[in-house]
MINUZA-589204 format. One line per 5 residues: number of its first residue (from 1); for each residue x, y, z of C-alpha. Coordinates in steps of 0.2 Angstrom, whole numbers, plus 5000, padded with zeros to 4 digits. Layout:
REM residues N
NUM> X,Y,Z  ...
REM end
This chain:
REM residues 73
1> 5496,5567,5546  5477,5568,5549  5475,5551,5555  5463,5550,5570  5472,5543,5588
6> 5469,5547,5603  5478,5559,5615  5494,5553,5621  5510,5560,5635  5525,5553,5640
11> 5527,5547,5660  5537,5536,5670  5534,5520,5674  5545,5514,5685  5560,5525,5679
16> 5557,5520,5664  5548,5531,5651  5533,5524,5644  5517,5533,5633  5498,5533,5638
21> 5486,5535,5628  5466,5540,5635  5455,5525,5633  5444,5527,5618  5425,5522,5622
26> 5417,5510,5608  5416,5493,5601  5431,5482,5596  5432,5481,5577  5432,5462,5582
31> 5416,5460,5589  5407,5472,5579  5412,5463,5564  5403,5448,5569  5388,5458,5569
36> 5389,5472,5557  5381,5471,5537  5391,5467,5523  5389,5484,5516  5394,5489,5535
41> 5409,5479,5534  5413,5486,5517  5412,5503,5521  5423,5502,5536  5436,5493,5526
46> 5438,5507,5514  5439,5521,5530  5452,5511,5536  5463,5509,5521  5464,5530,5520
51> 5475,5528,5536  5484,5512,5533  5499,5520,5522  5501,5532,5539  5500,5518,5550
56> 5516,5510,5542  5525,5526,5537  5524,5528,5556  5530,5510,5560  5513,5509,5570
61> 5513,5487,5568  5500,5483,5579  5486,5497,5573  5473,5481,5573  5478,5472,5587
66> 5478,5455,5588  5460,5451,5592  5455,5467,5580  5452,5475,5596  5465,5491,5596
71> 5453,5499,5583  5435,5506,5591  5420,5507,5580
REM end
């Protein structure tokens, strides 16, 4: 779908199948948006809106995070 994620596999976790995925290096979206410009800020929300339909389409609900800190600027 063209949406940029990291690499992910399937393992077990204690029987139990779970999915990985490598850490992404960066800044959380949460913390650099207390530092970033407002022409910063705008421009990341408009990259982030090209993704968003695909995010949902995929049933991905917690894309952001909580803390804004499952999205790495």
């Amino acid at each position: 779908m063209g949406a940029a994620v990291p690499p992910t596999k399937l393992v077990s976790v204690g029987g139990k199948p779970s999915k990985i995925s490598a850490e992404v290096p960066g800044e959380d979206l949460g913390a650099w948006m207390k530092h970033a410009s407002k022409g910063d800020k705008e421009a990341m929300k408009s990259h982030l809106q090209k993704d968003f339909v695909k995010h949902v389409v995929l049933n991905n609900w917690d894309v952001f995070g909580a803390q804004q800190d499952n999205v790495k600027v």
